[in-house]
N, C-alpha and C positions, 0 to 999 in steps of 0.2 A: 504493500500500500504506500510505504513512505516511499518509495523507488518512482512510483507510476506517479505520485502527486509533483517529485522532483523532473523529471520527465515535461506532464508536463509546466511547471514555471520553465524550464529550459527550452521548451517551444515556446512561450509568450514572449520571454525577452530577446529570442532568437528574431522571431516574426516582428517586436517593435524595436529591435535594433536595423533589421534591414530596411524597416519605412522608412527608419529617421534617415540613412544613409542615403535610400533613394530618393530622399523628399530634400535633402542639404546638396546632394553633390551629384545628382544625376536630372530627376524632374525640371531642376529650374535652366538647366541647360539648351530642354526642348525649346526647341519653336514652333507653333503649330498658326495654320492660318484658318481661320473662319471665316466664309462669305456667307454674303446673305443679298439678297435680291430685291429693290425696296421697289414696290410695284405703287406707282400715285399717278392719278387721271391730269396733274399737274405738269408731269414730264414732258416736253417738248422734242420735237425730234433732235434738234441740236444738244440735248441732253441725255438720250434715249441712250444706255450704258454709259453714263458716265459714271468714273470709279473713283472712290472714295475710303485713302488707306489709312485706317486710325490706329494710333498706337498712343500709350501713357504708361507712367508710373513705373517707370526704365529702374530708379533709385540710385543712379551713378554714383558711386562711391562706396557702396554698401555690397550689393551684387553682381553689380555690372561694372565693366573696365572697358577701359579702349578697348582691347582685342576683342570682344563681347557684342560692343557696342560696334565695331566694324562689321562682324557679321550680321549684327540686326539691319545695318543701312543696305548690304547688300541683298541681304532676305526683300525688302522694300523697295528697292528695283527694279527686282525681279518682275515684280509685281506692276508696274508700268500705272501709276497711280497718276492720273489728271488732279488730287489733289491731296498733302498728306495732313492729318491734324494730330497736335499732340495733348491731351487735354491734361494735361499739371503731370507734376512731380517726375520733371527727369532728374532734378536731385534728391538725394538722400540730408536730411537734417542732422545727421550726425557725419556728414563729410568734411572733411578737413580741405577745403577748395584752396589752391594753388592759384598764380597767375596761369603755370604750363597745364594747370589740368583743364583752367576754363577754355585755355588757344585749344587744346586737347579736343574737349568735345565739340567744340562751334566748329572745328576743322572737319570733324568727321558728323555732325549733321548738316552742313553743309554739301557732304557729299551725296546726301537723299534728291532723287530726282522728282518733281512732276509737275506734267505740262501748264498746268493753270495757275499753282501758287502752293506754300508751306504754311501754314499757320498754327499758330502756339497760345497757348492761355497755365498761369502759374497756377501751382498744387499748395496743401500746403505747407509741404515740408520746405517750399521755396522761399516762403517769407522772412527768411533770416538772408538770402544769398543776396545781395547786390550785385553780385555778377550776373545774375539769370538772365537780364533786359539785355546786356552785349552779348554773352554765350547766347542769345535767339537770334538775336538781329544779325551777329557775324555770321552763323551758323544756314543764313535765306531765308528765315523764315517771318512773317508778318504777329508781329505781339499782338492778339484780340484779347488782351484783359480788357473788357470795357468799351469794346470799338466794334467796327462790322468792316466789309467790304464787301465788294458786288464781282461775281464770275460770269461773265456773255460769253463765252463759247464762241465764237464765232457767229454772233448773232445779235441781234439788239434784245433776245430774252435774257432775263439777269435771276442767278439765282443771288442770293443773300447770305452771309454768313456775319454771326455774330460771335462775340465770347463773354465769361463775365469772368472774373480773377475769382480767385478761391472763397468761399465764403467766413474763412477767418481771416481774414483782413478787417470783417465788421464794418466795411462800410454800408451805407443801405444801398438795395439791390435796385431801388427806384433811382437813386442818383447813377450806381452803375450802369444800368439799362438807358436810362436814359436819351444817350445818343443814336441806338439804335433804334428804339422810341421815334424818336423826333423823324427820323430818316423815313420810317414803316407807312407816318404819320401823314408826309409829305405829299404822299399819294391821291388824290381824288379817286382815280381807277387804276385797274393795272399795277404798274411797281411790280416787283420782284414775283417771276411765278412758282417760287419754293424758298422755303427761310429753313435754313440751320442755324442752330446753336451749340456751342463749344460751352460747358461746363466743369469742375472736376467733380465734387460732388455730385452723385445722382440724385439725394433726395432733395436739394435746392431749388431743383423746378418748381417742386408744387409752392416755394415763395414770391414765383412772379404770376403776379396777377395778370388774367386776361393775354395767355401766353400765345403769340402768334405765329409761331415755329412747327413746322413738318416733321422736322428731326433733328433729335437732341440729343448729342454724345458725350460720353460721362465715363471718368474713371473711377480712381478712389479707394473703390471694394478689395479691389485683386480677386476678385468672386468669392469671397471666403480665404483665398491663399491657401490652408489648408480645409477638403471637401471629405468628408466621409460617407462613401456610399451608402443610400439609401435615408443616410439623414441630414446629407447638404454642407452648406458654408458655416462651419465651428466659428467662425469669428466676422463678426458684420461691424467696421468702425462706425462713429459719430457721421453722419450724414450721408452712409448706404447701410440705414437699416430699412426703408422701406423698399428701396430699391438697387438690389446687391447685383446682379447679374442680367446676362442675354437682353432679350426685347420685352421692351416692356411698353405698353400703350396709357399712354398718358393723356385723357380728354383726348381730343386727334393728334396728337404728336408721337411721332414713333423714337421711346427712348432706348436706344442699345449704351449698356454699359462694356468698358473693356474690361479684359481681365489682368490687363498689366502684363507688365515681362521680371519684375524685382520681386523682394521682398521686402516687409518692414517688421517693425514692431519682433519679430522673430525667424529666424534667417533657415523656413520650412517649404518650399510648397508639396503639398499632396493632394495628388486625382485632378491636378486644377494647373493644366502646362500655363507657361507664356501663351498670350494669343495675339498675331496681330490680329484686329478685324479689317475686312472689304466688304465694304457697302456697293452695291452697282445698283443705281436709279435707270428704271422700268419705263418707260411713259404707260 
């Protein structure tokens, strides 16, 4: 009896010492890509597959390294992306940021291709960096904390893209909105025939009133970072507890959360790879 009980504990800690192994130094290596197909009666032909590659919450410093981070740009290439977004936290709050390590990353997000335009909005482990705003802007990419801008395709239809900064920043989300606001406003008729928005937080949506957005992309979660089958994301932070993962529909706006490519908080993922996501808009 005492042999068969040692037994097994000797399978238990055998079984959680190889999760923890594959969940620290193997899982978080994967890359895995997820498409999704966003079908709206709003798409134009000039828009009809336009692809759309979202990635967040990299955590430089902590998980990811250059060499890491060079395979990520290359994976996102591949992929031939007309436009890429990053929604917060490509750094780690516990990094130790260098001058050579901010030339470091802006160098190699810089290296990301695609056709229409880069756009970035901060996490909020970013709120301590100062360096975040050059590491974007050297890196090609358009800062939307708080701003929009307009994609024609080749055409006088304009899709919309907006962003807000992290919501621990605390400023109120009517002054950040604001400008996008004023812009939507402008319109009598017509104006943009699809609006995005750039978030990090998923559950922040439901604080903008009278939200006029198609699709709402959101990090955050890491989807749980670790999942255990059959009973989901073990840990949901401050602001994706309602909304942690995949598609989620929001009054009409279609929210997809990423699952990130880092870690935080503890340096695990299990059942739950990196994901870039691609969105391709349907007419």
């Amino acid at each position: 009896m005492g042999k068969m009980i040692f037994k097994i504990i000797f399978v238990i800690f055998l079984v959680l010492g190889s999760l923890y192994l594959y969940g620290t130094y193997v899982e978080p290596k994967i890359l895995k890509v997820q498409d999704y197909k966003i079908k709206n009666e709003k798409i134009t032909d000039n828009f009809d597959g336009f692809k759309i590659v979202h990635i967040s919450d990299i955590h430089y410093g902590r998980s990811y390294n250059k060499e890491e981070l060079n395979k990520l740009v290359k994976k996102i290439n591949e992929l031939e992306a007309d436009i890429v977004v990053l929604t917060g936290d490509l750094l780690d709050r516990d990094t130790k940021m260098t001058t050579n390590m901010a030339g470091s990353i802006a160098s190699e997000l810089n290296k990301i291709e695609a056709k229409s335009g880069k756009y970035a909005i901060n996490g909020n482990h970013e709120l301590k960096f100062d360096e975040w705003d050059n590491i974007i802007s050297s890196g090609g990419f358009i800062n939307l904390n708080n701003d929009y801008d307009t994609i024609y395709n080749n055409s006088y239809n304009e899709i919309m893209i907006s962003g807000l900064s992290t919501k621990w920043d605390k400023k109120p989300i009517e002054d950040k909105h604001s400008k996008a606001e004023d812009y939507i406003n402008s319109f009598e008729k017509d104006g943009p025939i699809y609006k995005i928005l750039l978030i990090h937080e998923p559950d922040y949506i439901d604080t903008l009133e009278n939200n006029p957005y198609d699709l709402v992309l959101a990090g955050h979660s890491h989807g749980g970072q670790v999942r255990i089958p059959f009973v989901g994301a073990l840990y949901k932070p401050d602001g994706a507890k309602k909304y942690f993962e995949g598609h989620n529909k929001v009054k009409d706006a279609d929210l997809y959360i990423s699952n990130g490519f880092g870690v935080s908080n503890f340096n695990i993922r299990l059942f739950n790879p990196p994901t870039i996501n691609v969105y391709r808009l349907v007419k």
